[in-house]
SEGUPA-900108 format. One line per 8 residues: number of its first residue (from 0); their letters; for each residue y, z, x of C-alpha. Coordinates in steps of 0.1 Angstrom, whole numbers, plus 5000, padded with zeros to 4 digits. Last residue first. Layout:
BEGIN
NUM> a> Y Z X; ...
REM end
This chain:
BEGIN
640> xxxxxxxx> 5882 8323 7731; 5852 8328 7706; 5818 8317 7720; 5805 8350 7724; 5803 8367 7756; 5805 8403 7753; 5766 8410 7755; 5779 8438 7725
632> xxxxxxxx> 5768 8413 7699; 5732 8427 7696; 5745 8463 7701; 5720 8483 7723; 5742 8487 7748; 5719 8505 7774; 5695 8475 7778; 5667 8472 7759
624> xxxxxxxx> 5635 8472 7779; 5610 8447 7772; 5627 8418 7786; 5629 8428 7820; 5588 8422 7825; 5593 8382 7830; 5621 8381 7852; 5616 8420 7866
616> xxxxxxxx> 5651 8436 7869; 5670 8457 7892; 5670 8428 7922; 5669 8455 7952; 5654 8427 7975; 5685 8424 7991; 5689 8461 8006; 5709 8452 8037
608> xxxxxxxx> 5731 8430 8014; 5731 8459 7991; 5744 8482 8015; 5771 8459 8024; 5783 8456 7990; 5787 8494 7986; 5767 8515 7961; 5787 8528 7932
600> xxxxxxxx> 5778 8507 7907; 5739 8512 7917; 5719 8500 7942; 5685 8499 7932; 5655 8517 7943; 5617 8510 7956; 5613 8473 7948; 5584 8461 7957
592> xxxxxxxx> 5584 8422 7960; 5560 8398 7945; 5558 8360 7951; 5546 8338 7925; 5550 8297 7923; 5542 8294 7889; 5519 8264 7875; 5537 8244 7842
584> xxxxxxxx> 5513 8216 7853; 5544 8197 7851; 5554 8214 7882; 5565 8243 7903; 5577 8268 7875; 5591 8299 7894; 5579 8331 7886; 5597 8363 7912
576> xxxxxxxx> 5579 8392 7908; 5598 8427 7910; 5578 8457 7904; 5603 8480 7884; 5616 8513 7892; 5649 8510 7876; 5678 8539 7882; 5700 8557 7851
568> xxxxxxxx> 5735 8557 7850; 5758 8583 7860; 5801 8578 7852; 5824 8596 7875; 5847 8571 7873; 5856 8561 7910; 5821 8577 7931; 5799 8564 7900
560> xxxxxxxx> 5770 8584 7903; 5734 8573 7905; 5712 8597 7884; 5683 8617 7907; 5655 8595 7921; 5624 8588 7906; 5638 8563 7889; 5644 8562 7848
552> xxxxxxxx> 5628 8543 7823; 5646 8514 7805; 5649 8519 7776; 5633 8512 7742; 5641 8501 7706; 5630 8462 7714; 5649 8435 7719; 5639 8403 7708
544> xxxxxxxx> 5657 8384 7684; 5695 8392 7690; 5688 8396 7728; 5676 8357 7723; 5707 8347 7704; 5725 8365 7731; 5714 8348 7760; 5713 8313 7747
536> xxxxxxxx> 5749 8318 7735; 5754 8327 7770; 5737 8296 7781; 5755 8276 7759; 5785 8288 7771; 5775 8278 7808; 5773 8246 7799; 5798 8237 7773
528> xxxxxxxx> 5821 8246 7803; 5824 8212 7819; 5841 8202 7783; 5839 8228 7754; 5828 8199 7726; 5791 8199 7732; 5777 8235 7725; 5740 8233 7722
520> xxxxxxxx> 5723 8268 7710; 5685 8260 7713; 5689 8243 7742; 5679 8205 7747; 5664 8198 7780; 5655 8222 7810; 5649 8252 7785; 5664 8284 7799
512> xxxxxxxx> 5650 8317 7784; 5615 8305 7793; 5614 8327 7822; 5638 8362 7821; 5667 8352 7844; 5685 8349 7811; 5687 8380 7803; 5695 8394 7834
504> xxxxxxxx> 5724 8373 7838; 5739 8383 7807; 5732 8424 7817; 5753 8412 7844; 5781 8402 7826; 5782 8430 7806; 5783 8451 7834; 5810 8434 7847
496> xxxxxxxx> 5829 8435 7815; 5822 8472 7814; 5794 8491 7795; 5789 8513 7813; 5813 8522 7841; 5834 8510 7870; 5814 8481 7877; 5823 8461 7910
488> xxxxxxxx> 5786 8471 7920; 5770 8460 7891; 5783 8426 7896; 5781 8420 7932; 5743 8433 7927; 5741 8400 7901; 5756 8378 7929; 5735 8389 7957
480> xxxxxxxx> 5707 8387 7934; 5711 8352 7920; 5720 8341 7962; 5686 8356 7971; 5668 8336 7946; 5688 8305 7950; 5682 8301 7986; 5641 8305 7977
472> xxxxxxxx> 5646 8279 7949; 5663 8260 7984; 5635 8264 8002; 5610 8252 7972; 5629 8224 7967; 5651 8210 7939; 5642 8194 7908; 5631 8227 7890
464> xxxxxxxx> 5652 8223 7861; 5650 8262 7852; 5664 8266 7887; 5690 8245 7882; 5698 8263 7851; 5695 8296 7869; 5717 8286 7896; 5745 8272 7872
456> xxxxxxxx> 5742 8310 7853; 5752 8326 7885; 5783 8302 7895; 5793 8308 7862; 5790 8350 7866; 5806 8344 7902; 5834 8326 7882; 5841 8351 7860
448> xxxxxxxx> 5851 8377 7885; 5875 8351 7901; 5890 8342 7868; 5894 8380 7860; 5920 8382 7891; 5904 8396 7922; 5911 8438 7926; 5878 8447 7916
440> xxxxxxxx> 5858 8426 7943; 5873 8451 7967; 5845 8478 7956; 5847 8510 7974; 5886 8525 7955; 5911 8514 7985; 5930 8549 7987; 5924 8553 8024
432> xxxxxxxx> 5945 8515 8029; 5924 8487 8044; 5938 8457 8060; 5969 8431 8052; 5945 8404 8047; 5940 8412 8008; 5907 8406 7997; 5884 8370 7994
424> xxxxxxxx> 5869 8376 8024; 5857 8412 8013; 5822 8396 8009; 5800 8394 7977; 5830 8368 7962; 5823 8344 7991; 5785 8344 7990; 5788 8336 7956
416> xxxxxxxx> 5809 8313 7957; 5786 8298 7986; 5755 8298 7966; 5776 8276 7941; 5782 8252 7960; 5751 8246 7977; 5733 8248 7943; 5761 8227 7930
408> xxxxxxxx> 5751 8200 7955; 5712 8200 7955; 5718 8199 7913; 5742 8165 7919; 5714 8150 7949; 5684 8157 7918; 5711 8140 7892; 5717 8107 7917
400> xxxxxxxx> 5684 8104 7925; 5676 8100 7888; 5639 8122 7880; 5658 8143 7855; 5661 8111 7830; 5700 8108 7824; 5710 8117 7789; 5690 8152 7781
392> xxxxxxxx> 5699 8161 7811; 5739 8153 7808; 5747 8186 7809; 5737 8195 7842; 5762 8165 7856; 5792 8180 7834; 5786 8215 7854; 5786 8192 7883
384> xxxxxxxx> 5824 8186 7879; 5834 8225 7869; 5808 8240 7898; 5835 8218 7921; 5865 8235 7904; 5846 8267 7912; 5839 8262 7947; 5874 8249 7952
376> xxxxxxxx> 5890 8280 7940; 5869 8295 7966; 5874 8276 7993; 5910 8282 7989; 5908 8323 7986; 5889 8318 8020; 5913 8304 8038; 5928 8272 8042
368> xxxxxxxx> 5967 8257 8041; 5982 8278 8068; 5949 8276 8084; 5957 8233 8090; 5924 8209 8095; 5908 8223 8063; 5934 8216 8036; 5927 8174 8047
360> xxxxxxxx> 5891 8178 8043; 5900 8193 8009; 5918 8165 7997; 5886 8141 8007; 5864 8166 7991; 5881 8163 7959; 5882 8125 7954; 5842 8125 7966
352> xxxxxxxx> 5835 8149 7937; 5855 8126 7912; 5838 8098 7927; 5801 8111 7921; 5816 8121 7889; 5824 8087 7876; 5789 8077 7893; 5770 8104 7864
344> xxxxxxxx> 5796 8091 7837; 5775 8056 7845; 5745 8070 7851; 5750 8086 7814; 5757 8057 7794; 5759 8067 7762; 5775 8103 7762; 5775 8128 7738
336> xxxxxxxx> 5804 8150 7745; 5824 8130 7767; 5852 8144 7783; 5845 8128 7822; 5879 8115 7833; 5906 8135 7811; 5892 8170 7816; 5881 8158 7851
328> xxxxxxxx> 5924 8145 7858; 5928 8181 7840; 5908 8203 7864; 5925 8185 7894; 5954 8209 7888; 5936 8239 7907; 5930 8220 7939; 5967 8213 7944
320> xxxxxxxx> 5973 8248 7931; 5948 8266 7953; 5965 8244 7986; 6003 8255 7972; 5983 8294 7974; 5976 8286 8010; 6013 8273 8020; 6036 8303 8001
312> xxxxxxxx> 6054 8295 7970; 6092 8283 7970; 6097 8254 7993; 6061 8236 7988; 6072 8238 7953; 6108 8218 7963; 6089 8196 7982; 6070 8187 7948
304> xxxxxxxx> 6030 8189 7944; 6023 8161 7917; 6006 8170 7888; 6029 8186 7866; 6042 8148 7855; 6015 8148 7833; 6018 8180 7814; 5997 8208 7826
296> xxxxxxxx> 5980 8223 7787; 5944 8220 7802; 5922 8214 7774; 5896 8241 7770; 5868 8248 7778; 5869 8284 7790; 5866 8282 7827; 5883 8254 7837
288> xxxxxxxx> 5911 8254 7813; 5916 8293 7823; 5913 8284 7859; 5942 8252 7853; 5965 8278 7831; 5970 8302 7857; 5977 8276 7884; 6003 8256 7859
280> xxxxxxxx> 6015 8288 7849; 6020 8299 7890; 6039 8267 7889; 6061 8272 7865; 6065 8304 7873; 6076 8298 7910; 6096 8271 7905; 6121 8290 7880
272> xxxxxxxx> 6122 8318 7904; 6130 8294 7932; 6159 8278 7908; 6177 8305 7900; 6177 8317 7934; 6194 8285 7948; 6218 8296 7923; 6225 8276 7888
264> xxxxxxxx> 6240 8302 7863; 6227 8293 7828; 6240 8308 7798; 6260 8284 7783; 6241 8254 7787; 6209 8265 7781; 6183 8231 7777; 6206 8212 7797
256> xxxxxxxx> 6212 8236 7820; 6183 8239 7830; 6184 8205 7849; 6181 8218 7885; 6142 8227 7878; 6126 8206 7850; 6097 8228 7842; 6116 8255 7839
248> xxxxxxxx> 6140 8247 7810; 6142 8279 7795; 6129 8266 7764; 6099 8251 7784; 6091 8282 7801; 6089 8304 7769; 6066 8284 7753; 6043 8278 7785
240> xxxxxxxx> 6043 8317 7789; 6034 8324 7750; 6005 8295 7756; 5995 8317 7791; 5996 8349 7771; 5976 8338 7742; 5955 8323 7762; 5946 8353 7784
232> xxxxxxxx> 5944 8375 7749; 5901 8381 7753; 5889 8396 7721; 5864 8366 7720; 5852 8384 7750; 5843 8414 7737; 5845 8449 7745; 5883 8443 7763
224> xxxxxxxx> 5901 8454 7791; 5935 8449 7800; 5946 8416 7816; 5940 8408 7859; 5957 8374 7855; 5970 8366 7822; 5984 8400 7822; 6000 8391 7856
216> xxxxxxxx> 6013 8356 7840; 6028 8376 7808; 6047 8399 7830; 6062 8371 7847; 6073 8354 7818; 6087 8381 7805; 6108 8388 7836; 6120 8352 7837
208> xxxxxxxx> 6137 8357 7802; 6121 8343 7771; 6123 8377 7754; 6128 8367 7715; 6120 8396 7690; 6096 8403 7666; 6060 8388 7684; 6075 8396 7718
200> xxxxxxxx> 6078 8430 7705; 6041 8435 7701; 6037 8429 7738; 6051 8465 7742; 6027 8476 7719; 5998 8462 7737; 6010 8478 7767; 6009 8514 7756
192> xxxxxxxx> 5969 8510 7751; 5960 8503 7788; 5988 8522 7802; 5970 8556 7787; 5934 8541 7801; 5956 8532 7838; 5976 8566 7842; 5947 8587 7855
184> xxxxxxxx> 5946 8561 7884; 5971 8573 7898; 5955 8587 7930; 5923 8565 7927; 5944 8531 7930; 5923 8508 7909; 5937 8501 7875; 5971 8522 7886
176> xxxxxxxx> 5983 8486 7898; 5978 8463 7868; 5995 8488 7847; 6023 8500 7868; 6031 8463 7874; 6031 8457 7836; 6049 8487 7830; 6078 8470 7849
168> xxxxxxxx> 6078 8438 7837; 6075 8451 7803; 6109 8474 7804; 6126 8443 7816; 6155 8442 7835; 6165 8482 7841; 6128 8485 7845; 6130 8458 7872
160> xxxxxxxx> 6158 8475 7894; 6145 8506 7890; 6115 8491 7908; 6133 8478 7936; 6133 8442 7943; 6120 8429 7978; 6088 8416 7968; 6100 8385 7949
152> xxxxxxxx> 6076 8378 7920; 6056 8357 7907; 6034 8351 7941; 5997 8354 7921; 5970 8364 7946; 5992 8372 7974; 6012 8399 7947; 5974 8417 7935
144> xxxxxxxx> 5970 8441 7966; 5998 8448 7989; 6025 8441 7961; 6009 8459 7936; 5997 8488 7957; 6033 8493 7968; 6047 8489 7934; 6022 8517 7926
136> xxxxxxxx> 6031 8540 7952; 6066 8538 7941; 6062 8548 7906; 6042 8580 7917; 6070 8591 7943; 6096 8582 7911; 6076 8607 7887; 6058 8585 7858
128> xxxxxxxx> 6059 8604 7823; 6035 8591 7795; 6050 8609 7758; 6075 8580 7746; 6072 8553 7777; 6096 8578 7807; 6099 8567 7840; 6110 8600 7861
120> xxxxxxxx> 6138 8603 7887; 6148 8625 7913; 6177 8639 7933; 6182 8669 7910; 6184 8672 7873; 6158 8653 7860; 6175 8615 7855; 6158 8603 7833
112> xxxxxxxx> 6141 8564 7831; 6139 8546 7800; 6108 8533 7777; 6119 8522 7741; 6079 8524 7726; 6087 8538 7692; 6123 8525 7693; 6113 8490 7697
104> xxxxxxxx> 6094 8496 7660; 6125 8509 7640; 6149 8475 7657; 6126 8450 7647; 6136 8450 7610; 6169 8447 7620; 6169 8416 7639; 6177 8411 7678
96> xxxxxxxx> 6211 8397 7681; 6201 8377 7719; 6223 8367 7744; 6200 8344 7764; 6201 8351 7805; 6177 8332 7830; 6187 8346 7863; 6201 8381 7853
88> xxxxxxxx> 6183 8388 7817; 6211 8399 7800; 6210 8413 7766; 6236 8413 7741; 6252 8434 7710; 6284 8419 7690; 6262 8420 7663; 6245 8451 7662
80> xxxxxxxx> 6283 8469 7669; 6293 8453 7636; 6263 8474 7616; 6257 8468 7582; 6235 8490 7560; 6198 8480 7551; 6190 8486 7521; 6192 8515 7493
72> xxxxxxxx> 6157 8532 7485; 6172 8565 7487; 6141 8573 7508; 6152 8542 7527; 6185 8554 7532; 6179 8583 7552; 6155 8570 7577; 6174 8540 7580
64> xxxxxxxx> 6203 8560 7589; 6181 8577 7616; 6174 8546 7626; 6209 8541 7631; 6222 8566 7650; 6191 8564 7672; 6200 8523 7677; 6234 8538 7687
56> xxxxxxxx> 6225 8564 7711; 6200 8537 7727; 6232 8514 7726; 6256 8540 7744; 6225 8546 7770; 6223 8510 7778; 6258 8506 7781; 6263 8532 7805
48> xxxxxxxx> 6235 8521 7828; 6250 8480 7823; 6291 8493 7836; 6313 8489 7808; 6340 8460 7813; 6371 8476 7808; 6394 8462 7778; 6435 8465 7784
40> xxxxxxxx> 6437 8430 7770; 6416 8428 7741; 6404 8396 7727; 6379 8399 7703; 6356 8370 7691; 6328 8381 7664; 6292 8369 7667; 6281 8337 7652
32> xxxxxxxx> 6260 8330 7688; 6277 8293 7688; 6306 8305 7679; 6305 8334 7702; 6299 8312 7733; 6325 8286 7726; 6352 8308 7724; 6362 8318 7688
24> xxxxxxxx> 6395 8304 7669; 6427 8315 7679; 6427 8302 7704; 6404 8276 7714; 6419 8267 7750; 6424 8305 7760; 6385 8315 7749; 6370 8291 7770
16> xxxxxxxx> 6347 8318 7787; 6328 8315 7818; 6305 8349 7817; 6304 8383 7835; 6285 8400 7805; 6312 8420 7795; 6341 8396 7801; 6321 8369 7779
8> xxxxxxxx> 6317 8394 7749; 6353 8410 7758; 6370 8374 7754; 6384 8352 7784; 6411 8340 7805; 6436 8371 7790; 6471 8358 7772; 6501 8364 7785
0> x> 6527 8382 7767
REM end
């Protein structure tokens, strides 16, 4: 009788199997996965929906075992069909026994989708239930709204497609998408704590497939909410990514085999998806590097833009990327945390700066290649090289012409970010949809948000350094206020991470907050971003100190209401004068401006553009009102990562 080409575990999962040239010991595939090698020749391969179901049945079957035999207190029993069990991830596929102990807790979360009877489907995640016509809309929103931003994924492939994948893929998407469309987003606080749980399985079982990685570079991206910063999981999810990337063997596209020789199917597909997160990581981790301090994880040879990348990701976000990985050559050029020779660190930078403009010059003469979303990633990589200039005060004597030409420069800079992140440039290009919540600045990644609040806290240190003129302090002023109303406006609700960051700004805005030379909370070792960190440590050590029990009083006006959340806060009715130091004399240049109402969360940017003098805070009367969270700590930026 002839024998069969291959073994049911290889026949089931559609693999090359070797299993006539070893006989009768294993193929190669079960030996080196210790699972047992059957040859059957009247086996069927079952189809994946049936399978699924069959194994949920089983994992049921025995839990409930478990169940039993734990209040017996006997162990765990055997099961062979656990070990001849495996998962297939399509284009990056690892046949994985997943342990017992890890088996209770995926049942808790084990989302599916049910058929209900007629011609429609509902996602199930234990007690949240997503119809199909809700499911849909959010794929939609996700791909018109957050995909450009971050091109992971490939926008052609169905949602049932992904949850039959990756169950985390796909309430990832739903997450990131219900966050702002006003028709589902009831779902987004539910989604908000289901997702941690999911993510708790990557810490018990092995998901390295391209679908995890994915779903752990939109989390890094536009993540879930958090009180405080240091609670932030962004690097956790990008170090996870990098982990998973390298075992796969995506950062050496057309060699994956070598690091999964057995699994790996090489496709022209394959390889695209492989391309595509590596280098979305490498974007992802470059703004994280940039804007936390920390050392950018690229490897060397990352550097280089490759034909093949140029192949797979769309031309402007190649431009973001190629602007994006120049935060490690700074890293490595100007990490100095007490430098000696400060003019000549302050010329390194000069050249650095010069370096980057030249690329840029070269972005500018192709559209493809330039758009706003560009500029802006090159704002903030630009704040990242004079950020180490503004450092060095204490170093290089203020009156250096090369440190009063560096402050004119990121003043520029950093007027235009925020310029850029008050408009709708920075949007999706695909026009307006009727259930576009009234703030677009909430759909930009995190990194986006954060840098407006950098590019803020730069313009109050240049201000506190007073080495720039009195036009441009005037620039400055209206470009603090655009940014700060930017901030309140994309605020959903009290005590949000754009209100927090705003109440940051309003702290320090308050005169004497900011010394010139020598904070009283120095932070050396966090590269470009020691800056702006010591400024927020500024901020809440002096919130710590001297807040007082009071509030601030409330407008004449009824209660604003927040049009998405529902949420009223209370209005300011605050002369506003603006103190600038002008001199040694310590002399104050003072101009005052009435303020009769400010915008609040709910109030559109254009509005407050029309309305710029609407600053909602005195800087030297703000201070004796405590702001709404009366927490010291509750500023939400404390120097943990």
């Amino acid at each position: 009788m002839a024998r069969p080409a291959a073994c049911i575990a290889c026949r089931q999962n559609k693999l090359r199997c070797n299993a006539s040239s070893t006989f009768p010991a294993s193929c190669s595939r079960c030996a080196g996965r210790h699972i047992e090698c059957k040859v059957d020749m009247n086996y069927k391969r079952v189809p994946t929906r049936n399978r699924v179901e069959r194994l949920t049945q089983e994992l049921k079957t025995i839990r409930a075992s478990l169940q039993l035999q734990s209040n017996s207190g006997d162990a765990w029993p055997s099961h062979p069909s656990l070990s001849q069990s495996s998962t297939s991830t399509g284009d990056c596929s690892f046949s994985t026994a997943p342990r017992a102990e890890a088996i209770s807790d995926f049942l808790e979360i084990s989302p599916h989708r049910t058929p209900t009877g007629g011609h429609d489907t509902v996602f199930k995640l234990q007690d949240l239930v997503l119809p199909e016509t809700d499911v849909n809309e959010l794929f939609q929103e996700y791909y018109a709204r957050y995909h450009q931003q971050l091109p992971v994924l490939d926008e052609q492939t169905e949602p049932t497609a992904i949850i039959d994948a990756s169950p985390l893929l796909f309430w990832t998407i739903c997450f990131t998408a219900s966050r702002n469309l006003l028709p589902q987003q009831r779902y987004f606080p539910i989604l908000c704590k289901k997702i941690t749980g999911l993510l708790s399985n990557l810490m018990i079982v092995r998901h390295d497939s391209v679908y995890t990685m994915q779903a752990l570079l939109i989390l890094t991206m536009w993540p879930p909410p958090v009180r405080r910063q240091s609670d932030d999981m962004r690097w956790t999810y990008s170090g996870m990514t990098l982990q998973m990337a390298l075992h796969a063997g995506c950062h050496r596209v057309g060699y994956e085999h070598e690091y999964h020789a057995f699994t790996y199917s090489e496709s022209p597909s394959d390889k695209r998806k492989h391309t595509q997160i590596w280098r979305c990581w490498c974007f992802v981790n470059s703004l994280l590097s940039c804007e936390l301090g920390l050392p950018c994880l690229v490897p060397f040879d990352a550097l280089v833009i490759k034909p093949s990348d140029e192949a797979a990701l769309p031309p402007d976000f190649i431009s973001k990327l190629r602007i994006a990985l120049y935060v490690s050559r700074i890293n490595d050029t100007l990490d100095d945390s007490s430098p000696k020779d400060g003019r000549h660190l302050m010329a390194i930078a000069r050249l650095l700066e010069k370096d980057l403009k030249s690329l840029v010059s070269e972005l500018r003469k192709s559209s493809a290649l330039w758009n706003p979303t560009v500029e802006f990633v090159y704002l903030g990589v630009l704040l990242y090289v004079y950020s180490f200039c503004l450092r060095w005060a204490s170093a290089i004597p203020l009156s250096d012409p090369d440190h009063a030409i560096i402050q004119t420069s990121a003043a520029q800079s950093a007027c235009r970010l925020i310029e850029l992140y008050a408009s709708s440039l920075l949007g999706p290009a695909n026009g307006t949809s009727p259930t576009l919540t009234s703030c677009p600045q909430r759909y930009y990644a995190k990194s986006y948000i954060q840098f407006n609040t950098i590019a803020l806290i730069i313009l109050l240190k240049i201000s506190a350094l007073n080495k720039v003129s009195l036009h441009q302090l005037g620039e400055i002023n209206d470009a603090i206020r655009t940014g700060h109303s930017a901030l309140m406006a994309c605020s959903s609700s009290h005590g949000d991470e754009s209100y927090r960051a705003a109440a940051v700004v309003e702290v320090l805005c308050k005169r004497g907050i900011i010394k010139p030379v020598g904070g009283d909370s120095p932070v050396q070792s966090r590269f470009g971003a020691s800056l702006w960190l010591e400024l927020l440590a500024t901020a809440i050590r002096w919130r710590r100190q001297n807040s007082q029990e009071r509030i601030r009083p409330r407008d004449s006006t009824s209660a604003r209401n927040d049009n998405d959340c529902n949420n009223s806060s209370e209005g300011i009715a605050i002369p506003l004068t603006i103190s600038r130091v002008s001199g040694p004399g310590n002399a104050a240049v003072a101009t005052p401006i009435a303020v009769d109402q400010v915008a609040g969360p709910a109030s559109t940017l254009a509005n407050l553009q029309d309305n710029i003098s609407g600053f909602p805070f005195s800087v030297e009367d703000w201070s004796t009102y405590l702001d709404i969270i009366q927490a010291d700590t509750e500023l939400g930026y404390d120097l943990g990562v």
